[in-house]
C-alpha positions in Angstrom: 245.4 78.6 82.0 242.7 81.0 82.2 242.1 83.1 85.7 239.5 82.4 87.6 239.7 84.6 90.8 237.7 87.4 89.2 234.7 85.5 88.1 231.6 86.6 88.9 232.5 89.5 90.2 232.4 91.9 87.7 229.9 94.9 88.4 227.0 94.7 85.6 225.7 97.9 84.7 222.0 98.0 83.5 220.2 100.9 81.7 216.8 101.2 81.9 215.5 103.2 78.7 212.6 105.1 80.2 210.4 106.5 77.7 208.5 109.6 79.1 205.4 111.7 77.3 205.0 115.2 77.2 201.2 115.4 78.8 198.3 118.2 77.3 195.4 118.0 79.3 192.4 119.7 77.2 189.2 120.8 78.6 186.6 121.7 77.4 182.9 122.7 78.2 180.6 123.1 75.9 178.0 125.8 75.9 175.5 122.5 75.9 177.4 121.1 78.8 177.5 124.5 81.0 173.1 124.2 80.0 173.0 120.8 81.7 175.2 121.2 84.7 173.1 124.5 85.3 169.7 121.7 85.5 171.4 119.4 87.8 173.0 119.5 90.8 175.9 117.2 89.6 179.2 119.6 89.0 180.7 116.8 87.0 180.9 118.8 83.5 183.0 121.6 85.2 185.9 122.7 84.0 187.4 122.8 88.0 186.6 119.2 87.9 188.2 118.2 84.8 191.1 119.8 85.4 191.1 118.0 89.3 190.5 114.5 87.1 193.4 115.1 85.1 195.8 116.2 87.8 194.7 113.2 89.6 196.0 111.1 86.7 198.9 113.0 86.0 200.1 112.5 90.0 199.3 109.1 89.6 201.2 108.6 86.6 204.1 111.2 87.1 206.8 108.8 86.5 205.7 108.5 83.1 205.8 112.3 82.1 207.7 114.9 81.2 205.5 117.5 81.8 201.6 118.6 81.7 200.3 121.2 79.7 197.2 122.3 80.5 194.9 123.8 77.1 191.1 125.4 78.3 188.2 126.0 75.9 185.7 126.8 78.3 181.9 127.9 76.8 183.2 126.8 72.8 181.0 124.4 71.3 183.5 121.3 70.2 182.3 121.3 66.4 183.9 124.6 65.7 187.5 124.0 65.4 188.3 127.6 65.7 188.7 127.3 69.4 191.5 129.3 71.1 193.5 126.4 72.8 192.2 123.6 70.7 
Protein backbone atom coordinates (compact mmCIF):
# COMPACT_ATOMS: atom_id res chain seq x y z
CA UNK A 1 0.00 0.00 0.00
CA UNK A 2 1.35 3.18 -0.91
CA UNK A 3 1.97 6.13 2.01
CA UNK A 4 -0.03 8.71 2.07
CA UNK A 5 0.97 10.92 5.14
CA UNK A 6 3.51 12.82 3.15
CA UNK A 7 1.34 14.02 0.34
CA UNK A 8 1.33 17.30 -0.52
CA UNK A 9 3.68 18.29 1.55
CA UNK A 10 6.70 18.22 -0.32
CA UNK A 11 8.48 21.76 -0.58
CA UNK A 12 8.54 22.68 -4.46
CA UNK A 13 11.40 24.66 -5.44
CA UNK A 14 10.97 27.09 -8.47
CA UNK A 15 13.72 28.84 -10.49
CA UNK A 16 12.99 31.78 -12.07
CA UNK A 17 15.53 32.17 -15.11
CA UNK A 18 16.00 35.96 -15.14
CA UNK A 19 17.48 37.16 -18.25
CA UNK A 20 19.39 40.50 -17.63
CA UNK A 21 21.01 42.99 -20.52
CA UNK A 22 24.12 44.69 -20.26
CA UNK A 23 22.73 48.54 -20.93
CA UNK A 24 25.04 51.23 -23.37
CA UNK A 25 23.43 54.38 -23.29
CA UNK A 26 24.87 56.53 -26.38
CA UNK A 27 24.54 60.22 -26.80
CA UNK A 28 25.10 62.04 -29.08
CA UNK A 29 24.82 65.82 -30.26
CA UNK A 30 25.33 66.83 -33.34
CA UNK A 31 27.09 69.88 -34.33
CA UNK A 32 23.44 70.56 -36.18
CA UNK A 33 21.67 69.83 -33.02
CA UNK A 34 24.04 72.04 -30.57
CA UNK A 35 22.99 75.07 -33.89
CA UNK A 36 19.27 74.48 -33.01
CA UNK A 37 19.24 74.30 -29.25
CA UNK A 38 21.43 77.52 -29.38
CA UNK A 39 18.00 79.25 -31.45
CA UNK A 40 15.53 78.02 -28.99
CA UNK A 41 15.10 78.11 -25.65
CA UNK A 42 14.12 74.30 -25.44
CA UNK A 43 17.38 72.37 -23.78
CA UNK A 44 15.94 69.13 -25.05
CA UNK A 45 18.94 68.19 -27.49
CA UNK A 46 21.42 68.47 -24.58
CA UNK A 47 23.62 65.98 -23.81
CA UNK A 48 22.74 66.67 -19.67
CA UNK A 49 19.34 65.77 -20.72
CA UNK A 50 19.93 62.79 -22.62
CA UNK A 51 21.87 61.33 -20.30
CA UNK A 52 19.01 62.34 -17.30
CA UNK A 53 16.40 60.43 -19.96
CA UNK A 54 18.31 57.45 -19.98
CA UNK A 55 19.12 57.20 -16.30
CA UNK A 56 15.43 57.72 -15.90
CA UNK A 57 14.89 54.49 -17.88
CA UNK A 58 17.60 52.68 -16.65
CA UNK A 59 16.12 53.26 -12.73
CA UNK A 60 12.96 52.39 -13.95
CA UNK A 61 14.01 49.34 -15.58
CA UNK A 62 16.92 48.24 -13.11
CA UNK A 63 15.69 44.85 -12.57
CA UNK A 64 16.23 44.09 -15.95
CA UNK A 65 20.10 45.06 -16.22
CA UNK A 66 23.21 44.21 -15.54
CA UNK A 67 24.78 47.25 -15.85
CA UNK A 68 24.82 50.78 -17.85
CA UNK A 69 27.52 51.92 -19.83
CA UNK A 70 27.43 55.27 -20.65
CA UNK A 71 29.30 56.16 -24.56
CA UNK A 72 29.38 60.34 -25.32
CA UNK A 73 29.96 61.84 -28.77
CA UNK A 74 29.19 65.23 -28.06
CA UNK A 75 29.70 68.05 -31.16
CA UNK A 76 30.42 64.76 -33.89
CA UNK A 77 28.13 64.86 -36.74
CA UNK A 78 26.38 61.20 -36.75
CA UNK A 79 27.33 60.49 -40.54
CA UNK A 80 31.00 60.15 -39.73
CA UNK A 81 31.47 56.86 -38.13
CA UNK A 82 34.80 57.83 -36.99
CA UNK A 83 33.38 59.05 -33.70
CA UNK A 84 35.43 58.39 -30.51
CA UNK A 85 32.76 56.41 -28.48
CA UNK A 86 30.51 55.40 -31.30
Amino acid sequence: MARTANRGTQDLCTFRNVLRWNLGKYIQLSKEDMKKAAEETDNSYSVKNQSMLLDDFQLTYADEFLSGETYIDDGCTGTDTNREDF
